[in-house]
Structure formats: C-alpha cells, structure tokens
C-alpha positions as CSV (number, residue, x, y, z in Angstrom):
1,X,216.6,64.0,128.8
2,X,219.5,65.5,126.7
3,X,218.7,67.2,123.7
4,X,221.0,66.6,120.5
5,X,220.8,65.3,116.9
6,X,221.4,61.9,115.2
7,X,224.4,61.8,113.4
8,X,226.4,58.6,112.1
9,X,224.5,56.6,114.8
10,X,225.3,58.6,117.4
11,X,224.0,61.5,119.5
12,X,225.9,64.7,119.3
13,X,224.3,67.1,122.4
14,X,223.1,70.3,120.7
15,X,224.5,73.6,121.8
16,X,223.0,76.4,124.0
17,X,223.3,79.0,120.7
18,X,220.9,76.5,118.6
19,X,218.7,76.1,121.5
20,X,218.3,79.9,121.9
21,X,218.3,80.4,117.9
22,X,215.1,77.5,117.9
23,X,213.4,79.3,120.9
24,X,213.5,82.9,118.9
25,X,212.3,81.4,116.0
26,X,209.4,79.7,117.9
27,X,208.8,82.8,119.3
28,X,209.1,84.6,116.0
29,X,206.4,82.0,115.0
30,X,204.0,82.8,117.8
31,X,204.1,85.9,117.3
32,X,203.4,85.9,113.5
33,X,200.4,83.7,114.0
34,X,198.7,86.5,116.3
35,X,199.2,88.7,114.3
36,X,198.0,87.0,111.2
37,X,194.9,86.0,113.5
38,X,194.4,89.0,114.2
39,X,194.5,90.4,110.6
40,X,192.5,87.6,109.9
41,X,189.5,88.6,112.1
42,X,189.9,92.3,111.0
43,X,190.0,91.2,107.3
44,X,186.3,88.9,108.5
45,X,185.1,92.1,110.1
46,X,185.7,94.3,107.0
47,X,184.8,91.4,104.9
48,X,181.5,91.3,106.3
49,X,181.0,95.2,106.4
50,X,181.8,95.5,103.1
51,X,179.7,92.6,101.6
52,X,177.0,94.5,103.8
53,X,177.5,97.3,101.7
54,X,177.4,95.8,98.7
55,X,174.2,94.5,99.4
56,X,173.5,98.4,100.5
57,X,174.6,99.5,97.5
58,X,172.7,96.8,94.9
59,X,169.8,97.6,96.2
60,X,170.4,101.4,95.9
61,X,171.2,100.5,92.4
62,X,167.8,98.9,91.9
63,X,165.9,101.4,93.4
64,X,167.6,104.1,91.4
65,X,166.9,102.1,88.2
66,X,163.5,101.5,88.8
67,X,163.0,105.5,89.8
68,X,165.1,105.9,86.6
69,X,162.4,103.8,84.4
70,X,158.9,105.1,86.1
71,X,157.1,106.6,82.9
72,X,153.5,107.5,82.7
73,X,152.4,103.6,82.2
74,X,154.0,102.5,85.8
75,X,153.6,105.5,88.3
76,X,151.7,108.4,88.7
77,X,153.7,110.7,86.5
78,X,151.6,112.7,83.5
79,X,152.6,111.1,80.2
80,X,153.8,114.4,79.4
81,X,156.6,113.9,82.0
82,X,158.0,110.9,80.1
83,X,161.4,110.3,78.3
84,X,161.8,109.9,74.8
85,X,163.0,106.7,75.0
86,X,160.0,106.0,77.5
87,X,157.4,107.5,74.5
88,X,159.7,105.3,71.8
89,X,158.7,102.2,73.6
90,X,155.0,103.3,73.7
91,X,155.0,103.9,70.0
92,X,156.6,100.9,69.1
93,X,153.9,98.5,71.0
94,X,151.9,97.2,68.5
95,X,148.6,99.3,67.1
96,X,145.1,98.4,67.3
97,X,143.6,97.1,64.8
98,X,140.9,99.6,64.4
99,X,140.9,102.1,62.4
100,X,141.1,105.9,62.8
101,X,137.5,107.9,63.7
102,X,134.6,106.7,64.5
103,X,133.7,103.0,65.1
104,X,131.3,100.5,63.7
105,X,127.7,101.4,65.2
106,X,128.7,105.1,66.6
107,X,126.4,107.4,65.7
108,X,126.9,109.9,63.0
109,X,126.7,113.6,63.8
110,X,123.4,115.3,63.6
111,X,123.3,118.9,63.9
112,X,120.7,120.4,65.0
113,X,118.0,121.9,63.2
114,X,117.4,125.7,62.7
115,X,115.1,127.6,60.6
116,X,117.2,129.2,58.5
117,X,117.7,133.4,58.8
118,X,117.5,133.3,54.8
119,X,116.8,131.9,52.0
120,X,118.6,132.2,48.3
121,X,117.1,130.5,45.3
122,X,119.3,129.7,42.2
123,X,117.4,128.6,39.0
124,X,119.0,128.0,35.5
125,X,118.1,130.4,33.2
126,X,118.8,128.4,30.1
127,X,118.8,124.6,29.2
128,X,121.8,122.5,29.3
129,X,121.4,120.6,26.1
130,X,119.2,122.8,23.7
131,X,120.0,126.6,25.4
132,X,116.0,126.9,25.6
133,X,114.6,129.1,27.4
134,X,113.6,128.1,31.0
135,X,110.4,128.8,33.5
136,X,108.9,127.4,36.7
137,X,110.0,126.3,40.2
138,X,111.5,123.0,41.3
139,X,108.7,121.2,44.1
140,X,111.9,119.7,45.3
141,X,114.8,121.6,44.7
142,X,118.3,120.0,46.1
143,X,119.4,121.9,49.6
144,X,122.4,123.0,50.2
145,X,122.5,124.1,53.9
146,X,125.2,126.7,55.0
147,X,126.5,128.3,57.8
148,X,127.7,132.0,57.2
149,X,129.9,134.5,59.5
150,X,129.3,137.8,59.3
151,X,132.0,140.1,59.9
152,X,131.7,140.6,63.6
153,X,132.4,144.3,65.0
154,X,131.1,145.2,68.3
155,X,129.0,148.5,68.4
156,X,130.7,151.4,70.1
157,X,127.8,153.1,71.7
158,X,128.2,156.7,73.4
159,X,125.9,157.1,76.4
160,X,125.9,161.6,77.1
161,X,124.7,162.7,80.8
162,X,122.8,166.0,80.0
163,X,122.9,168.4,82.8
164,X,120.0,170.8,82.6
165,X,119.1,173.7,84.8
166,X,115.7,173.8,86.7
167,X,113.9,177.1,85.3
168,X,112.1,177.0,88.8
169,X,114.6,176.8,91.5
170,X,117.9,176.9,89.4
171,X,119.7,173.8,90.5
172,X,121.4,172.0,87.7
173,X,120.3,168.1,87.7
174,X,122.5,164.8,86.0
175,X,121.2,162.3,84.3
176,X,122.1,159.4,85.4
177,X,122.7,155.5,83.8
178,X,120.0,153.0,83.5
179,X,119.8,150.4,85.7
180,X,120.7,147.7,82.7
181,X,123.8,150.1,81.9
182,X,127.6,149.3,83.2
183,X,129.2,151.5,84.7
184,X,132.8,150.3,83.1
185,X,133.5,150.4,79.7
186,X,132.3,146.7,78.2
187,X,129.0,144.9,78.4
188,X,127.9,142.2,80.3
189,X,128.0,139.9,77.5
190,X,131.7,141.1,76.5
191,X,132.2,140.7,80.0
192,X,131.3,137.0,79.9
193,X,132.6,136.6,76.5
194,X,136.1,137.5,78.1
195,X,135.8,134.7,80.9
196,X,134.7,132.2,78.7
197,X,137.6,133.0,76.6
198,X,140.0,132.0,79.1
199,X,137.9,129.5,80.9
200,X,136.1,127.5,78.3
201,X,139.0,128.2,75.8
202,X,142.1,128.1,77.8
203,X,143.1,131.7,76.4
204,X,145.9,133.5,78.1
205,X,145.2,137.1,79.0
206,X,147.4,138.4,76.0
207,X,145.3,136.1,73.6
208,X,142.5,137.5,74.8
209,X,143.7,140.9,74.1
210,X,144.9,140.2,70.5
211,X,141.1,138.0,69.7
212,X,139.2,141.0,71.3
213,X,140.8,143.5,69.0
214,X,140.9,141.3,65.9
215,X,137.7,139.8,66.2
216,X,135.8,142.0,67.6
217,X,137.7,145.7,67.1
218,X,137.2,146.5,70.7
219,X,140.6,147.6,72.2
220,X,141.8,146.3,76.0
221,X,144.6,146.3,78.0
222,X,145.7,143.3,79.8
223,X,144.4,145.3,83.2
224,X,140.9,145.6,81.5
225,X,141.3,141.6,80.6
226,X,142.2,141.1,84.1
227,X,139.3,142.8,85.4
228,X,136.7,142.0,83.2
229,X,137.4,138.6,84.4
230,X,137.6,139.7,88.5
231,X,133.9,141.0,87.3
232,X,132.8,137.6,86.3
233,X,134.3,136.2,89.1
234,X,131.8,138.6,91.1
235,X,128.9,137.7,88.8
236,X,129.6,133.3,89.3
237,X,130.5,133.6,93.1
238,X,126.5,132.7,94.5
239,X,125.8,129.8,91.7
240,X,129.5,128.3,92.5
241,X,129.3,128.8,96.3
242,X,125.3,126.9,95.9
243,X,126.9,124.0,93.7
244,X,129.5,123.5,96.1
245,X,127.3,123.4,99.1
246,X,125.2,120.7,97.1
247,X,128.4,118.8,96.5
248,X,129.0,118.2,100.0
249,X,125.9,116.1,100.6
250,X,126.2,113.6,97.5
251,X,126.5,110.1,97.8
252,X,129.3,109.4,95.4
253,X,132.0,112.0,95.1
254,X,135.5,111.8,92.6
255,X,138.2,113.7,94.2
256,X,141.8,114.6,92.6
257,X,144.5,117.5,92.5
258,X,147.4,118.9,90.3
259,X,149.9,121.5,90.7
260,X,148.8,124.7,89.7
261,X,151.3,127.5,90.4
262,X,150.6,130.6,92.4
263,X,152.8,134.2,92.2
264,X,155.6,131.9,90.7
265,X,155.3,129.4,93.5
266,X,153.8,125.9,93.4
267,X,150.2,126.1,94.4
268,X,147.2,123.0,93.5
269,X,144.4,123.1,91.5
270,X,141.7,120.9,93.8
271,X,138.5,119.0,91.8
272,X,135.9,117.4,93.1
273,X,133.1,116.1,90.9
274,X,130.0,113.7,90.2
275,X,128.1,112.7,87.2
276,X,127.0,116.4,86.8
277,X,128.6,118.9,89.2
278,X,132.2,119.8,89.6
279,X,134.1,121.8,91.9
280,X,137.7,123.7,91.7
281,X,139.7,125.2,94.2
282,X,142.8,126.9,93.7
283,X,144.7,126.8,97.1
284,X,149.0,127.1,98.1
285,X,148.3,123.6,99.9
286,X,147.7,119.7,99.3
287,X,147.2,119.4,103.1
288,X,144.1,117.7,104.4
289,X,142.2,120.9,105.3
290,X,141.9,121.7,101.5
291,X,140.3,118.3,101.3
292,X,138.1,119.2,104.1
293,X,137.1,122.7,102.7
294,X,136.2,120.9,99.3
295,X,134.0,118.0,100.9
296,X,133.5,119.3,104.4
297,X,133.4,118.3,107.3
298,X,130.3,116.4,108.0
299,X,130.6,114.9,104.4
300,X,129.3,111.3,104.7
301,X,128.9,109.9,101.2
302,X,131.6,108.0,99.0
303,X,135.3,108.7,97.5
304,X,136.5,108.0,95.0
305,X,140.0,109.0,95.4
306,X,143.9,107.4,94.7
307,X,146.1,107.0,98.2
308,X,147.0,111.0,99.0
309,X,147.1,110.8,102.5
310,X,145.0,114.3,102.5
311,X,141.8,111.9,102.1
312,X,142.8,109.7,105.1
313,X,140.5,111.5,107.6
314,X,137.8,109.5,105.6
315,X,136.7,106.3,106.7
316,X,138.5,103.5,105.2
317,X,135.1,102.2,104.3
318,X,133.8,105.0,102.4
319,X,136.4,105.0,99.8
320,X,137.0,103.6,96.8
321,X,140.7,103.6,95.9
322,X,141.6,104.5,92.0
323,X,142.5,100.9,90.6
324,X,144.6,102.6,87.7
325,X,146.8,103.9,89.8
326,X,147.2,100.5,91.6
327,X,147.9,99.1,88.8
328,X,150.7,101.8,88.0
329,X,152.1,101.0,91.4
330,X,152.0,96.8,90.6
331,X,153.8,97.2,87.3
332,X,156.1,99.5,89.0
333,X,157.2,96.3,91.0
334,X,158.7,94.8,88.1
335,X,161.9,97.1,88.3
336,X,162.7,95.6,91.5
337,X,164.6,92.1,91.1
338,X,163.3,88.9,89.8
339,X,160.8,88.9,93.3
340,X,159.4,92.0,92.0
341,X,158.6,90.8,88.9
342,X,157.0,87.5,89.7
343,X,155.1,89.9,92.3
344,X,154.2,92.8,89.7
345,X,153.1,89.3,86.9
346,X,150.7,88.1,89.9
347,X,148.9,91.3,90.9
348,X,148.7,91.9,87.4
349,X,147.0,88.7,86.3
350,X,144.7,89.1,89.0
351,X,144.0,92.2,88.3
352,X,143.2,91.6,84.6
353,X,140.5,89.4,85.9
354,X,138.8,91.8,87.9
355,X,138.0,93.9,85.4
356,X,137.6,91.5,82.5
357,X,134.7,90.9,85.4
358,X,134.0,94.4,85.9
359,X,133.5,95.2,82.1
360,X,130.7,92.3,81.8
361,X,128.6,93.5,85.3
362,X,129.3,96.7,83.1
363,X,127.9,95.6,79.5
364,X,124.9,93.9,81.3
365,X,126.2,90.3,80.8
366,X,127.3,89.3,84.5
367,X,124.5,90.3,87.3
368,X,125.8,91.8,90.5
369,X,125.2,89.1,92.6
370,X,127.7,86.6,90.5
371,X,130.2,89.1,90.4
372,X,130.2,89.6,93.6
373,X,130.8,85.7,94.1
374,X,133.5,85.4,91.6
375,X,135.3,88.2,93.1
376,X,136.2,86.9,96.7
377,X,138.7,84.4,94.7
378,X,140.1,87.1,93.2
379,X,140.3,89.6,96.3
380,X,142.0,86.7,98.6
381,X,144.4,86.7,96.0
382,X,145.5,89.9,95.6
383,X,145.7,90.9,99.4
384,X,147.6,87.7,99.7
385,X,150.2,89.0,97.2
386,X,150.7,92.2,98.7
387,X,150.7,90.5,102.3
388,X,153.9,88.5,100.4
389,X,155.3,91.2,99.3
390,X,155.8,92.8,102.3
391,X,158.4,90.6,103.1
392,X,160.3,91.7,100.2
393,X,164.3,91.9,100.5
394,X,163.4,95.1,98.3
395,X,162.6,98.1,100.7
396,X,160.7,99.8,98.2
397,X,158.3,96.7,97.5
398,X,157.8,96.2,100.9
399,X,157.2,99.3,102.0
400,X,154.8,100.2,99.4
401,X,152.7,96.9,99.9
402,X,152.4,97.8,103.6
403,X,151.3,101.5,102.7
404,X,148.7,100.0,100.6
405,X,147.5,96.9,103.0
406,X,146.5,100.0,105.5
407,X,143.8,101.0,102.9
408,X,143.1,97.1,101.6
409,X,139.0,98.1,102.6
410,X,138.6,100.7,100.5
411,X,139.7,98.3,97.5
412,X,136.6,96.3,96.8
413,X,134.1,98.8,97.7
414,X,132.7,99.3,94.0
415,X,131.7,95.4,93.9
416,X,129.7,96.0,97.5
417,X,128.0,99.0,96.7
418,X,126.6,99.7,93.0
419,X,127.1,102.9,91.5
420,X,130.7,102.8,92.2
421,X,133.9,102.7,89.5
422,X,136.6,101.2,90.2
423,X,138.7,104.0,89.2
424,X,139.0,107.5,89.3
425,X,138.5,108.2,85.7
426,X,136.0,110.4,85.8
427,X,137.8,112.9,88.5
428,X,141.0,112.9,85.8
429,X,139.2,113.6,82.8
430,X,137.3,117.1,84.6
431,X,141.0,117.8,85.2
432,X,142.6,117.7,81.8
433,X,141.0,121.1,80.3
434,X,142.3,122.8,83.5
435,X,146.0,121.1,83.6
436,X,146.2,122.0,78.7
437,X,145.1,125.5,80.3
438,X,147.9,125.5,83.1
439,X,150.6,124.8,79.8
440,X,149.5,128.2,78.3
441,X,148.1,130.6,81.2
442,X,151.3,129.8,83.7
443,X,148.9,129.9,86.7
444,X,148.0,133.1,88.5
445,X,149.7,136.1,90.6
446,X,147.2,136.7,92.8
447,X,144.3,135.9,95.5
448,X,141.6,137.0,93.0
449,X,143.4,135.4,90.0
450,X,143.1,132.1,92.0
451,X,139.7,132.7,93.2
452,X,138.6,133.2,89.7
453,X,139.9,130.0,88.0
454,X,138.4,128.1,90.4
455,X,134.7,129.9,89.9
456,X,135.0,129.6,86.3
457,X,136.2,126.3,85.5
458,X,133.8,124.9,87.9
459,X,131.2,126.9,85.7
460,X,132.5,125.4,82.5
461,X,132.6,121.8,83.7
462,X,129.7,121.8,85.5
463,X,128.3,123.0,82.5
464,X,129.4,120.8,79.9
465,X,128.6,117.8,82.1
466,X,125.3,118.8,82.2
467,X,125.3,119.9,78.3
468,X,124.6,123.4,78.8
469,X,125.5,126.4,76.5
470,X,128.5,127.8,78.8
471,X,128.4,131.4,77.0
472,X,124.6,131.8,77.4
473,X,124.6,131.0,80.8
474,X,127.5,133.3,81.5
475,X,126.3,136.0,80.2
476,X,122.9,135.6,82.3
477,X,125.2,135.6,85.5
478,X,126.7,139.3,84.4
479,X,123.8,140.5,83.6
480,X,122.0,139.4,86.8
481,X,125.2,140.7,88.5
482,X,124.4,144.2,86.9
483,X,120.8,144.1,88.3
484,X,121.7,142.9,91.9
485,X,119.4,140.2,91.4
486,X,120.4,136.0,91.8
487,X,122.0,134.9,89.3
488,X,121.4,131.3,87.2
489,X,121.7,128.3,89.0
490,X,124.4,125.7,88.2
491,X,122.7,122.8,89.8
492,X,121.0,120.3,87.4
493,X,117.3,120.1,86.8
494,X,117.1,117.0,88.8
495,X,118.9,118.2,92.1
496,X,116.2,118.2,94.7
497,X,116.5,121.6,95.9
498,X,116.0,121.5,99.6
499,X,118.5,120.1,101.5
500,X,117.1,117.7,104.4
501,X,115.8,115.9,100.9
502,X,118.8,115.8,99.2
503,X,120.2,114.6,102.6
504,X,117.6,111.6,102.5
505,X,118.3,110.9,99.1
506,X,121.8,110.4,99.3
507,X,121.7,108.1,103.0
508,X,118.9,106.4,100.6
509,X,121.6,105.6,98.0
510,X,124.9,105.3,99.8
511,X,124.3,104.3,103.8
512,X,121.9,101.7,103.8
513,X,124.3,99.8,101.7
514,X,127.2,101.1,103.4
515,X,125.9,99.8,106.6
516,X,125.3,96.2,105.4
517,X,128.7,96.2,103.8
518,X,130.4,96.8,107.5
519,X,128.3,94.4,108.9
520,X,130.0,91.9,106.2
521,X,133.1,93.1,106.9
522,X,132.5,92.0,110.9
C-alpha cells in the first residue's frame, strides 16, 4: 500500500526524506520514553528511600524530644537533674490545699523529760501595786524550762612516762600507758565525735577541721581528720560485718544504688535495707557481683528492687519491682506520638487504681483477700497494655514494654505475699542522707576512704531506724576498739541471734507463701 497524504482529493505519494525524518522522530520518541521510564523508576526508588527516611528521621525526632523532656516526674532522673523549665512546670501545678507544718491530728512534740542539773529561783522582792515588802515561797511557781550550753573546750591533758632507776640492779624502767589510754593524740570519744561529724552530719573533712578548732579548741590537720576516721572505721568493722551477715538471711530486703565517685572516677554507693538494718557498700562497679556480695549468694528471701539488670540473677518470683519507677517509665510513654499517649493515659488509669486499692488494704478498710480479687481485673489490664504496646511503630515504646513484660511476675508480688510494698520507697529514702553528703564531701580518694563511708553510714542508718543515739553508740565502739574487746552490736533487740533461727524465721514468713504463690502461678 502506498504511503502519501490527502490533498485537494487526491493522493500525493510522500517522499523517502519525510519517511526517514518520521522514522528519526519515532525513534527520537522511543528513545525519550526509556529514558524517562527509566528516570521514572530511579525517581520511585529514591522516592521510596527517601520517604523511608523520613520516617527514619520523625521518629528520631520523637525520640530525641521525648529524651529532651524526661524530668524527675517521668524517668529515673534525681529531681535535682531537672531543667528549669522542667521545675517551672512543677511549680506552677496547682498547691495542696493544706497548709504548711504539721497536720490535723499529728502529734505535738514532746521532749523528753530530765531532771534538771539546776535549779534558779526568782522571787519579787517588792509588790507591784503598793511597793510592800514581800516574803514566802510560791507552792506553785510558774516553770520556765531551759536548755543552756556551756562553752565547750576539750581538756588538754599531759600524760609524762617517768623513767626511774632500780636502786637494786640499776636498770632504768618506763612507765608505760594505761590500758584505757590512746596511743594517738585524741580520745575515743573525739575519735567518734569526728566520724559522726562526717557521717551523721555530712561534714566534709575541712568542716570538720574548722568545727573541731572552733567548737571545741582542739587543733587537726586534715591527715589527723582523715585518720581519726580510718580509726573508727577499725572500731565499726565487727558490728557492720555482723549486721550484714544478718541481712543476708531476711525475708524482705530493699535494694538500690547511686553514683558515688572514687579517686575522681565514677564509683556507686550500694544500700540494702529492711525495717531496721541497712547496709552500704562503696564499690567502682554496678555489675551483678556487687549485688551478690551485698545479698549473697544463697540469699533466698524477697526484693524489692526497680529493673537494674544487676538483680536479674534473682528469681523472677522473689521480686517485687519498684511501681514508682513504672510509673515514671508509663508517663514517659506520652512523649512518643498520639499511640504513646493513649498507651501512657491507660497504664496510668490502671495504675491509679491499684493503689487507690493498695492505700485502703493499707488504712485497714479493704481485707487482703478482696484485694486480692479486685486486683486480677486490674493486672489483666495492665499486662494487656504493655503486650499492645509492643507493637508500637515507636521503637522506644516497644522495646521498653518488652524489657518489662520479661519481669511481668515480679509486678504483683506485694498483693500475693503480705508484708510487701509496692515500691521501693523505703530503699530511696536510706539513700538520700548519703547522696546530700555526696553534694558536699565529693566522694573519696581511696580504698580506706571507701571502706569507711560504707561502715559508717550503715552505722548511722541502722541506727536511726532503730532510734538509737548514734554518738553514744559510737563512742562505745572506740572505746571497745581501745580495749580489744567486741564492740556494740548493731542488730536490733528483736533479731534472734542464732542463725539456723533466724533462718526458720524468715522461710516461716517469706517461703511458705512464696511456694503457694508459684503453685498459683502454674
């Protein structure tokens, strides 16, 4: 068939040029539309990549933001970490209604009573209204109690060793010290006055100086601080080394650490406490054979602990996991994207009624047995959420829901087994005297330095849990330290003293239940 072109109702043939120009063109065409294909894909490729990396990128954003806003209130960081802004918002949440001091129904102070050392009369010599002359004593004269301070200035005594020669046999013989004598410089009590200095009152070692020679008028180096305290670190060793062996073999234990730095470094300052004994350790590690020195390792009773993976060598069962620090971790959700929130607003609410739960099995109003009932709701609930959440499209949610899922049995253990908190309140307030002492003191330089902060602030907690006078009994352990005898005991008046009974006591209290609370769990 000829090719040509209409024209005036006729067909003109076309010519071998236009056929040629039509074909180049056509090819020109082909060619353009591979190539624009193949832009095309590359521009879906990079398309793709790129919104890939946006996505990359948003949630990098998020994270960042929500690292950028974790304050005091929504992680584990000290409120004395937080921003300004951070402390801003706290102050402008609104007050409690309650006023400032002591509540409704708290007891007034009463201070004890004391015979006093003397006694002053004042009589009015001359009447108020007429100026006669006055006589007699008042039956009932008003009191007026007060406490006075004597200047104090410590006694410089001068001890002198005669030598004297034998008229017999002419050999010249010393005296020597008596046995209640030190052989330094300072007294046992100024010896113990010094460690409770920096232990009960957080006193750094030039402090210490400056109070000793204003206070007192006895002059000291900051060596002679320094070892007056290494000699009450001598004099506490045996009580603290007793108390800690009768820690490891209660039932319910509170365990917790802070940094604490060592010769400049970063060291931790290691608790672990019940109701009336508490035990430090200063160590250059956080690993889990700290936790293991400070519990040991046939320790079979109860932590209570938040999720440092130092504990994790402890059943599952035998734990109770610090609820305020899940609940620092479920409002930290709330930085990560509308799913976060709804997530964090869930846990929370949940949450809220657990303890509003809690608080009445606490007050007496709800018995143990009902809680225990209306609490299975509430736990289904909870590990439901956090089995949603880890299918978060936030890594950070996700991941942290699945760290915590691993330890989900040692949430609930306080509503199986009574005597147990919920949180770890008790293990953080033993630690805040040690971390106001850390802002002052600057940690140690040395072995011994570290060795004695953790002998004497387990002396002063132990102490003041159990109300005892910490001076009085400090000053017993120098002096029994002097005379090579034992020194005071730090265990309370109701520790049973041998061990196989202390032993039964505690699988009394924690096991039985223990073992009818993994039977439940099967």
């Amino acid at each position: 068939m000829a090719c040509g072109s209409w024209v005036n109702g006729e067909i003109w043939p076309w010519s071998r040029q236009r056929i040629r120009e039509l074909e180049q063109r056509l090819a020109k065409v082909l060619e353009e539309n591979a190539r624009l294909r193949e832009e095309n894909a590359r521009l879906r490729e990079e398309n793709a990549r790129l919104r890939e990396e946006n996505a990359e990128l948003r949630a990098r954003i998020v994270e960042l933001e929500a690292k950028l806003n974790q304050n005091s209130s929504n992680s584990s960081k000290p409120p004395s970490s937080d921003s300004p802004a951070a402390r801003a918002e706290r102050k402008g949440k609104p007050r409690s209604k309650r006023k400032r001091g002591g509540q409704p129904g708290h007891p007034a102070y009463q201070p004890p009573e004391r015979t006093p050392d003397r006694t002053v009369d004042h009589k009015p010599d001359r009447c108020w209204q007429c100026d006669g002359k006055l006589r007699g004593d008042d039956p009932s004269p008003e009191l007026h109690p007060m406490w006075f301070l004597p200047r104090i200035l410590a006694a410089f005594v001068l001890h002198r060793l005669h030598k004297l020669t034998c008229d017999r046999c002419g050999v010249v013989t010393k005296a020597t010290l008596p046995p209640d004598v030190p052989r330094g410089r300072f007294c046992t009590r100024l010896t113990a006055v010094v460690a409770w200095f920096a232990g009960a009152c957080r006193l750094p070692q030039r402090v210490i100086q400056v109070v000793a020679g204003e206070l007192f008028g006895v002059p000291m180096s900051l060596g002679t601080v320094a070892k007056q305290e290494r000699i009450a670190s001598q004099a506490m060793a045996a009580p603290v080394d007793e108390a800690h062996q009768h820690l490891k073999t209660q039932g319910v234990v509170h365990a917790d650490e802070t940094s604490w730095p060592i010769a400049k470094g970063k060291g931790w300052l290691w608790v672990a406490a019940t109701n009336l004994v508490a035990v430090f350790l200063v160590r250059a590690s956080r690993g889990a054979k700290v936790a293991l020195e400070l519990l040991g390792e046939s320790f079979s009773g109860l932590l209570v602990s938040d999720r440092w993976s130092a504990y994790n060598w402890i059943d599952t069962l035998r734990r109770q996991l610090c609820w305020s620090h899940l609940v620092r971790q479920f409002e930290g959700f709330a930085d990560h994207g509308r799913g976060g929130k709804r997530l964090s607003r869930d846990l929370l609410k949940q949450t809220r009624k657990m303890f509003r739960l809690w608080h009445r099995v606490r007050d007496g109003t709800l018995s143990r047995a009902d809680f225990q009932q209306k609490m299975k709701p509430v736990e289904r609930s909870i590990l439901a959420l956090l089995e949603r959440g880890q299918g978060s499209a936030h890594r950070a949610v996700a991941g942290r829901c699945k760290e915590m899922l691993k330890l989900k049995a040692a949430f609930f253990t306080f509503v199986r087994i009574q005597g147990v908190e919920p949180t770890n309140n008790h293990g953080e307030r033993v630690l805040r005297h040690p971390v106001i002492w850390r802002k002052g003191s600057y940690g140690v330089d040395s072995h011994a330095g570290a060795t004695f902060v953790g002998r004497v602030l387990t002396v002063v907690m132990t102490l003041r849990l159990q109300k005892r006078n910490v001076l009085d009994w400090m000053t017993e352990a120098c002096e029994a330290h002097l005379a090579r005898r034992p020194g005071p005991s730090l265990l309370p008046e109701t520790a049973l003293s041998p061990v196989v009974r202390l032993h039964d006591h505690r699988r009394k209290r924690i096991s039985v239940p223990l073992a009818a609370a993994e039977s439940a769990a099967a």
